[in-house]
One Martini backbone bead per residue (centre of mass of N, CA, C, O) as a GRO file, in nm:
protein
  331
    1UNK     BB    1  11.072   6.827  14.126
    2UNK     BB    2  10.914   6.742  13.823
    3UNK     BB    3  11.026   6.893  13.489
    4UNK     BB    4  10.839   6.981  13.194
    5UNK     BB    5  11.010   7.068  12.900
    6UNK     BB    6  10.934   7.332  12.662
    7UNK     BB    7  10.984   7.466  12.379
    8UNK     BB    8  10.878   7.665  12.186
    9UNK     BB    9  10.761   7.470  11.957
   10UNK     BB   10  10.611   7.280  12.128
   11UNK     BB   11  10.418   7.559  12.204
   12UNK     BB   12  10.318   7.608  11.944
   13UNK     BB   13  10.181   7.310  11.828
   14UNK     BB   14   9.981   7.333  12.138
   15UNK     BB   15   9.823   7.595  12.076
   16UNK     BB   16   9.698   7.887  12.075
   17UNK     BB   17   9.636   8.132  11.913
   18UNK     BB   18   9.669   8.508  11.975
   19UNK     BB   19   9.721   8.632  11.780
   20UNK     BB   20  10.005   8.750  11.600
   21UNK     BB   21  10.211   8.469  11.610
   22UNK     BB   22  10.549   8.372  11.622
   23UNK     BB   23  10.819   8.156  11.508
   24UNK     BB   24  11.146   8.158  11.612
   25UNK     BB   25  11.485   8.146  11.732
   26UNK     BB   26  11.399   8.340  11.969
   27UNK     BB   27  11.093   8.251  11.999
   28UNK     BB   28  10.801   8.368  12.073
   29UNK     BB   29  10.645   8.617  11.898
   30UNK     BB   30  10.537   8.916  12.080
   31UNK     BB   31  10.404   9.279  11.922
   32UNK     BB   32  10.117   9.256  11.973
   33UNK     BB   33   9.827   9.348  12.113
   34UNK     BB   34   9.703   9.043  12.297
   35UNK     BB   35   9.910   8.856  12.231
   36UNK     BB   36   9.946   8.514  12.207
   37UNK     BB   37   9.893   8.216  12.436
   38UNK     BB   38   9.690   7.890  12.453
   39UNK     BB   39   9.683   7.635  12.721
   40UNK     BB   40   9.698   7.307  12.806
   41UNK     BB   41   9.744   7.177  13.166
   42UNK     BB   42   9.926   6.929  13.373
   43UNK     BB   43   9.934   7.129  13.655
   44UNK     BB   44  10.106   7.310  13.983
   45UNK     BB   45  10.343   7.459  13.796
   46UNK     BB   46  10.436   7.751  13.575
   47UNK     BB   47  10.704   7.814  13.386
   48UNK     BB   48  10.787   8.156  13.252
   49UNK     BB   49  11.000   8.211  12.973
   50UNK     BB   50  11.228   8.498  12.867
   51UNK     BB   51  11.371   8.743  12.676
   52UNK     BB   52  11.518   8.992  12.762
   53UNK     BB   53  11.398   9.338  12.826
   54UNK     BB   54  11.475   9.642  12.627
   55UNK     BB   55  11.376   9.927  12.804
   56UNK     BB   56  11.216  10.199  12.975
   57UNK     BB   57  10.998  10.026  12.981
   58UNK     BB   58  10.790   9.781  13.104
   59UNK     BB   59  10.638   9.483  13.026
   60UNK     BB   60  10.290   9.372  13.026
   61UNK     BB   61  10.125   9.057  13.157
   62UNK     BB   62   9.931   8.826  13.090
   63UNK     BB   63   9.795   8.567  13.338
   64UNK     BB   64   9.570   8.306  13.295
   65UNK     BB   65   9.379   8.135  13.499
   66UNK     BB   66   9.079   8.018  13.428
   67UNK     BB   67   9.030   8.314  13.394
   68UNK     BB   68   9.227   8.431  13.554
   69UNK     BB   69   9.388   8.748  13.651
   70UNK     BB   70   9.725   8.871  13.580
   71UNK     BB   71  10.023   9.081  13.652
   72UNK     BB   72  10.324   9.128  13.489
   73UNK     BB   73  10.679   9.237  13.509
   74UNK     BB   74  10.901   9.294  13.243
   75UNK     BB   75  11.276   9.362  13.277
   76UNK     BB   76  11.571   9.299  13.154
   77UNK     BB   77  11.648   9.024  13.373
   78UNK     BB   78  11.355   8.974  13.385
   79UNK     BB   79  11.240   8.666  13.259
   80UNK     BB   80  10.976   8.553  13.505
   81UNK     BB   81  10.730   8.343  13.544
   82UNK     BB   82  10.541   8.164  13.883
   83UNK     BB   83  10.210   8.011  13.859
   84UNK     BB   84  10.031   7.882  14.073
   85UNK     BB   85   9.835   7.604  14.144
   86UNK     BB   86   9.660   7.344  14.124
   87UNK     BB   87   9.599   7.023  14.113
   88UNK     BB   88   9.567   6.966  13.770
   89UNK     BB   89   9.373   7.106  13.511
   90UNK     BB   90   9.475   7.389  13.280
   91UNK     BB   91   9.391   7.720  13.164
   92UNK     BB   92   9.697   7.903  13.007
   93UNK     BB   93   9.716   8.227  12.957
   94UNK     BB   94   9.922   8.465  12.714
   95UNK     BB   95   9.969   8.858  12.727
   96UNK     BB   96  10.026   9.143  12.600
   97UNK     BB   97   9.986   9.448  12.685
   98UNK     BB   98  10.237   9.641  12.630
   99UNK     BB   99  10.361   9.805  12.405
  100UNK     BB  100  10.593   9.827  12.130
  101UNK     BB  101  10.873   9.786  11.936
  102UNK     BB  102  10.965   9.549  12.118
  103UNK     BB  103  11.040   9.267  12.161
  104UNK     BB  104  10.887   8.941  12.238
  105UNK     BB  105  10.962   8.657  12.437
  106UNK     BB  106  10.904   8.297  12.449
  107UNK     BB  107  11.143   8.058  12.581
  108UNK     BB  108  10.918   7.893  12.754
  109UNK     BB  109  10.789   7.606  12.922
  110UNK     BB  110  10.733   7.473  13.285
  111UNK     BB  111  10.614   7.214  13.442
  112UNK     BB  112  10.462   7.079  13.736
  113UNK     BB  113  10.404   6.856  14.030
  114UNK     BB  114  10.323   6.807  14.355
  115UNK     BB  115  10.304   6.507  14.296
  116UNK     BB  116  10.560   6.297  14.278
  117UNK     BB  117  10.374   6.110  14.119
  118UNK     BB  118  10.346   6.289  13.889
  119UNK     BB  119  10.277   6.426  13.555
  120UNK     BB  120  10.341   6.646  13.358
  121UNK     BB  121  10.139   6.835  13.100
  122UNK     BB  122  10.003   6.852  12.745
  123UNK     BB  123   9.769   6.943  12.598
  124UNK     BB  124   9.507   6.983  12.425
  125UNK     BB  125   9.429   7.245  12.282
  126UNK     BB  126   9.196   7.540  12.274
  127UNK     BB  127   8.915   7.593  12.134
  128UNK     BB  128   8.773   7.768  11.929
  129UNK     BB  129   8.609   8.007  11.831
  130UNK     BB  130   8.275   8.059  11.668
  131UNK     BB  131   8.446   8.366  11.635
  132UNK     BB  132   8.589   8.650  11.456
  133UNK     BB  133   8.762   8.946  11.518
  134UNK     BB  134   8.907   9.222  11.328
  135UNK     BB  135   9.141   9.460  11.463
  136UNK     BB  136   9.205   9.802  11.333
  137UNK     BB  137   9.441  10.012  11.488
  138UNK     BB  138   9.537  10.235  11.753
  139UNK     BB  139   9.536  10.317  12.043
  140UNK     BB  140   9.263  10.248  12.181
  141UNK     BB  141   9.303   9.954  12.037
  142UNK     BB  142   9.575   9.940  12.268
  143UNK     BB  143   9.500  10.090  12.559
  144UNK     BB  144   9.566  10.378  12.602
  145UNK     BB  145   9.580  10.497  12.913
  146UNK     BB  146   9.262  10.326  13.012
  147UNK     BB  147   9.429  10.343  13.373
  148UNK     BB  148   9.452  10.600  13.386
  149UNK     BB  149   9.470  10.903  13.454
  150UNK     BB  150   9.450  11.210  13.339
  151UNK     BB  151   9.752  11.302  13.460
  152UNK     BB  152   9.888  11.096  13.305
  153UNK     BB  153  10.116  10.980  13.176
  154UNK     BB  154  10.278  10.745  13.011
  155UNK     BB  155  10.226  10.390  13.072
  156UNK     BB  156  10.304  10.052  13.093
  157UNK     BB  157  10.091  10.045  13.343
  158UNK     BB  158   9.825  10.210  13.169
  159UNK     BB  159   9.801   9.956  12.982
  160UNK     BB  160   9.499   9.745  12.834
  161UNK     BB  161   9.373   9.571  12.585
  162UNK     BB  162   9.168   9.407  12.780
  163UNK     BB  163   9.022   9.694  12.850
  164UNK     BB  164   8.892   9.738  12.567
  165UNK     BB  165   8.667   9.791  12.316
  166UNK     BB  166   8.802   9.527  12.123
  167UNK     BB  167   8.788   9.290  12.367
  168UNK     BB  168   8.504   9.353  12.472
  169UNK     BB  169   8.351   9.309  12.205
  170UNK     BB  170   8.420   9.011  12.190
  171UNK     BB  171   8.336   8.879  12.388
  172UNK     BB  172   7.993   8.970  12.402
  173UNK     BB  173   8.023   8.763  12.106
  174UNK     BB  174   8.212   8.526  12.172
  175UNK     BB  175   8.503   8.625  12.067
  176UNK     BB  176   8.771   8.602  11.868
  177UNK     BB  177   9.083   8.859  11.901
  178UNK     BB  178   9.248   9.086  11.641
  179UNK     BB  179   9.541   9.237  11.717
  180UNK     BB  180   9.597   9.528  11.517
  181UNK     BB  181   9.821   9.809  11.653
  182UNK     BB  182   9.947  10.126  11.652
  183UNK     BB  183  10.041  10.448  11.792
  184UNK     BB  184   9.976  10.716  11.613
  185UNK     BB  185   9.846  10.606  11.383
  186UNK     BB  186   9.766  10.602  11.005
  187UNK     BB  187   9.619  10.600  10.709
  188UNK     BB  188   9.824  10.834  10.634
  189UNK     BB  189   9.904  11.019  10.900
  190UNK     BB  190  10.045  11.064  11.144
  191UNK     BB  191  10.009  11.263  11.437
  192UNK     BB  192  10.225  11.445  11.321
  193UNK     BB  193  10.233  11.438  10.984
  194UNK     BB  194  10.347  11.150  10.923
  195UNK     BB  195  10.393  10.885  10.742
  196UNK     BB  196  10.525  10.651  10.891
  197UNK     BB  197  10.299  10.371  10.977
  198UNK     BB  198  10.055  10.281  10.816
  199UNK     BB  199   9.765  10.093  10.846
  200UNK     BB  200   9.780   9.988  10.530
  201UNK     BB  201  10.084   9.855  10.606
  202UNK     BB  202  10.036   9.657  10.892
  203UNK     BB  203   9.826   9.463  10.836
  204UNK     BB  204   9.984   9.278  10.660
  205UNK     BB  205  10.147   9.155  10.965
  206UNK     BB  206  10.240   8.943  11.171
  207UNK     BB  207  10.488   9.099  11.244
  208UNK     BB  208  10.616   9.411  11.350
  209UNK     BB  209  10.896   9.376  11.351
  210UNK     BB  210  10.993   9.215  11.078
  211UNK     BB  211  10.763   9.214  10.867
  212UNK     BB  212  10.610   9.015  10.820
  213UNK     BB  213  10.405   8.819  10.612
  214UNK     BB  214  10.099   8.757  10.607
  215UNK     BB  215   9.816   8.482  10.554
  216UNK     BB  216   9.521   8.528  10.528
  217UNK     BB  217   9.258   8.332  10.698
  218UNK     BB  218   8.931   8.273  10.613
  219UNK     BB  219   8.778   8.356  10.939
  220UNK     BB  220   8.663   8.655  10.945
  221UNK     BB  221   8.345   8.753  11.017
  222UNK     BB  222   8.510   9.054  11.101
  223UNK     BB  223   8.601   9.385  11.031
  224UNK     BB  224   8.771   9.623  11.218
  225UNK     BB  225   8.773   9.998  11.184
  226UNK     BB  226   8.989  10.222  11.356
  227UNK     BB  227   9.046  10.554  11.223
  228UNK     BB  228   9.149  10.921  11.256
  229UNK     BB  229   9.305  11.035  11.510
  230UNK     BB  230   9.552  11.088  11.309
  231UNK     BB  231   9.516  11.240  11.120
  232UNK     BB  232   9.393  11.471  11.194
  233UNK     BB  233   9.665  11.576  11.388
  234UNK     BB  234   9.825  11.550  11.076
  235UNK     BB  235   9.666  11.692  10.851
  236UNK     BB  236   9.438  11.562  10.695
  237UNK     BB  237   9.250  11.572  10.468
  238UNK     BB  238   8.950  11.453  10.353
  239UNK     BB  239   9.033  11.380  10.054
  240UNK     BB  240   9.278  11.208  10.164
  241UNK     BB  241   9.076  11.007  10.357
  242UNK     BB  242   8.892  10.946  10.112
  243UNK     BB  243   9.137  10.765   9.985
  244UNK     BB  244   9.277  10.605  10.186
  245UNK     BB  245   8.976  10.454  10.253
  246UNK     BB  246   8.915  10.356  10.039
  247UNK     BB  247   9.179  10.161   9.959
  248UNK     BB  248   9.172   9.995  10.194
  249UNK     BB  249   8.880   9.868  10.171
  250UNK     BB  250   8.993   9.691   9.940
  251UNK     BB  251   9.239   9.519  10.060
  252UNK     BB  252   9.046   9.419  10.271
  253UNK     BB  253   8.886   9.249  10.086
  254UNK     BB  254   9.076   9.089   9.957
  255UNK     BB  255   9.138   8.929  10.221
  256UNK     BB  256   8.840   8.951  10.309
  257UNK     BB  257   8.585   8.827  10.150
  258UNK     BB  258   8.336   8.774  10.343
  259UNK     BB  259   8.357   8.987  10.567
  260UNK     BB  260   8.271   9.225  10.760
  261UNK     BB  261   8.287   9.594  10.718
  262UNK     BB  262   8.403   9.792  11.026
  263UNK     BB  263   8.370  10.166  11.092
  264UNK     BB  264   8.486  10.295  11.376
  265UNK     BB  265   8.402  10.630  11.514
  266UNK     BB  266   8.524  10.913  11.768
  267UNK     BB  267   8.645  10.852  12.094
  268UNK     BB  268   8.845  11.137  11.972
  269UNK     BB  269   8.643  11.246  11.754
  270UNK     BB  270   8.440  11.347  11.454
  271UNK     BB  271   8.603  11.490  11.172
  272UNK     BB  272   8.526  11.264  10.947
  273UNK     BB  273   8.204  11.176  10.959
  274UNK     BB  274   8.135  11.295  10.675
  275UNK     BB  275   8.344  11.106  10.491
  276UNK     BB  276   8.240  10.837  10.598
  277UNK     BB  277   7.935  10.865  10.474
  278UNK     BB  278   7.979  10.922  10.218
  279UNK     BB  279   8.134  10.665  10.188
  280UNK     BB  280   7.917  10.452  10.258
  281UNK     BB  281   7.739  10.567   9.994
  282UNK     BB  282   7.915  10.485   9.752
  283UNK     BB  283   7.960  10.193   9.848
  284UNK     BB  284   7.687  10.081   9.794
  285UNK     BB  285   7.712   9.794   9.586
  286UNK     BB  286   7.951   9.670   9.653
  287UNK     BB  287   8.264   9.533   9.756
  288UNK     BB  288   8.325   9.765   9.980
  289UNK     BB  289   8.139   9.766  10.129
  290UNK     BB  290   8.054   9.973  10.437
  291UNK     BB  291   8.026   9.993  10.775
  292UNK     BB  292   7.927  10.320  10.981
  293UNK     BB  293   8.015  10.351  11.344
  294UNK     BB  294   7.963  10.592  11.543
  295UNK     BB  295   8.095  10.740  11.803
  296UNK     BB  296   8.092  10.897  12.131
  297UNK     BB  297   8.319  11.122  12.285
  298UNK     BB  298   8.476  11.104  12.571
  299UNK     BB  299   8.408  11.418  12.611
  300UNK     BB  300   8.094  11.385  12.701
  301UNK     BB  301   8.167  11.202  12.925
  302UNK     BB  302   8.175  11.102  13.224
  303UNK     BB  303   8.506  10.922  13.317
  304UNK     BB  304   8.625  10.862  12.985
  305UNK     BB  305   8.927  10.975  13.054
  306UNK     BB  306   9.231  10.921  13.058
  307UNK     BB  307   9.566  10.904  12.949
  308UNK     BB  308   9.603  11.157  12.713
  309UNK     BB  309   9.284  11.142  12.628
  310UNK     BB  310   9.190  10.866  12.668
  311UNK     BB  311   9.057  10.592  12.687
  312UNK     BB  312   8.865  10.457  12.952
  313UNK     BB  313   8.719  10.176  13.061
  314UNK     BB  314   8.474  10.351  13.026
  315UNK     BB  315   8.484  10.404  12.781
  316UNK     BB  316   8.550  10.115  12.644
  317UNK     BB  317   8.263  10.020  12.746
  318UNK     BB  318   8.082  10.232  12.588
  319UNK     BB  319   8.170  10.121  12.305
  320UNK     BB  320   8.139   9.800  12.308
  321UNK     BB  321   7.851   9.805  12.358
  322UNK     BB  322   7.776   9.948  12.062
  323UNK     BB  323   7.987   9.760  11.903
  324UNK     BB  324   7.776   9.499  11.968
  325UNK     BB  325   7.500   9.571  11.901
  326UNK     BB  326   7.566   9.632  11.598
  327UNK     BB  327   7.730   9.332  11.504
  328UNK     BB  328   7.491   9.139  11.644
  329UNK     BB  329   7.308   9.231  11.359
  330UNK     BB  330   7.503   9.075  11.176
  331UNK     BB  331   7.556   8.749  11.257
   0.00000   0.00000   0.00000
């Protein structure tokens, strides 16, 4: 079997880039939930490698082919995934689904083709939806223990931020979704009560692990944020709340000039709730104004709580449905 081999650079200038994804000297870097990338391939198998990844706990991969979903756990030395096709044309997406500060890397793809006399290519990669929506927030926004029991301790194979509300809510609308957001982390202060990394210093980032500067390039067509359910856990006041959340949509305005900025809040308790309706109505007709959709608490509905207190499937399945509802009348 005669394989096709491509470096990181090949694979980097070849894909789709699925959210945040860096081209580094030790392969693609992939560090935020749902980020990777997607290639046209004409091949009947796969093989993609990474670099070592050292871990308390394995970090979970989604790889689709033609849109079917596979779940792959690396860890250690397990450093490939090994993905059977059948011969011809196909779309393979690689996606980062458990979280954590750790990189992922992503050293190399190789194609072969089942028939001996065939020759495994890097196809034009597939092209980009024409809705984009890029999405802000905490673990909610990462999937954290989503798929996991309400008894179930944190575990990253009970992570899918592809089956959470703003993976799902950009599909319903047909768009392409970039997430930024990290587990515990607030506008002012983390889960704890400390200055942590303030989701107004991370959305900044195209790395997490680097904390390298974005590009903001101008073509989002909305920006959700959803935050404040750690800000609440770590006593942050309404006052100081309704000015971190000020200066923070001034900032996105300033990178995202044209998007509409859409603060989804609730699914985890609705504390800020009236800072945010205040501060919605303060900013009308301004350059900052931005809609505030509250959503029901998954406390309120049975079945909606996972692991660790946070939204289950159902739970994102129904937040997701609201705020598609809710942005497809702004579209």
């Amino acid at each position: 079997m005669q394989f096709l081999n491509l470096i990181p650079n090949e694979l980097f200038s070849s894909c789709k880039q699925m959210g945040r994804i860096s081209l580094t000297d030790d392969g693609i870097l992939c560090d935020w939930s749902a980020c990777g990338f997607s290639v046209h391939v004409k091949a009947a198998l796969a093989v993609l490698d990474f670099a070592p990844y050292h871990a308390e706990q394995p970090v979970y991969i989604a790889v689709y082919v033609d849109g079917v979903k596979q779940i792959h756990a690396l860890g250690g030395d397990c450093t490939r995934i090994v993905v059977p096709m059948t011969e011809g044309s196909h779309t393979l997406t690689v996606l980062r689904l458990s979280e954590g500060a750790v990189p992922l890397y992503c050293t190399g793809l190789r194609l072969a083709c089942a028939d001996t006399s065939g020759e495994p290519a890097l196809l034009p990669p597939p092209a980009g939806k024409s809705r984009r929506i890029v999405f802000f927030g905490d673990s909610i926004t990462c999937g954290f223990g989503n798929t996991g029991e309400t008894t179930s301790p944190y575990l990253t194979s009970e992570q899918d931020p592809t089956e959470a509300y703003a993976w799902r809510c950009a599909a319903l609308l047909g768009a392409d979704a970039e997430l930024v957001s990290i587990s515990g982390q607030g506008i002012v202060r983390d889960c704890g009560g400390n200055t942590g990394i303030p989701i107004p210093t991370f959305f900044g980032w195209q790395s997490r692990h680097l904390q390298t500067a974005h590009a903001y390039p101008d073509d989002a067509d909305i920006v959700v944020i959803n935050a404040g359910t750690n800000d609440c856990g770590g006593g942050v006041t309404y006052e100081e709340f309704s000015a971190g959340a000020k200066a923070f949509l001034h900032d996105l305005r300033a990178h995202y000039p044209r998007a509409k900025l859409v603060w989804c809040y609730g699914l985890m308790g609705l504390y800020y709730d009236g800072v945010l309706r205040a501060l919605e109505t303060e900013l009308v007709g301004t350059e900052d104004a931005f809609t505030y959709l509250p959503v029901a608490p998954i406390a309120w509905e049975r079945g909606e709580v996972g692991a660790v207190g946070h939204p289950s499937v159902e739970g994102d399945v129904r937040g997701a449905a609201e705020l598609a509802a809710a942005l497809y009348r702004m579209l």
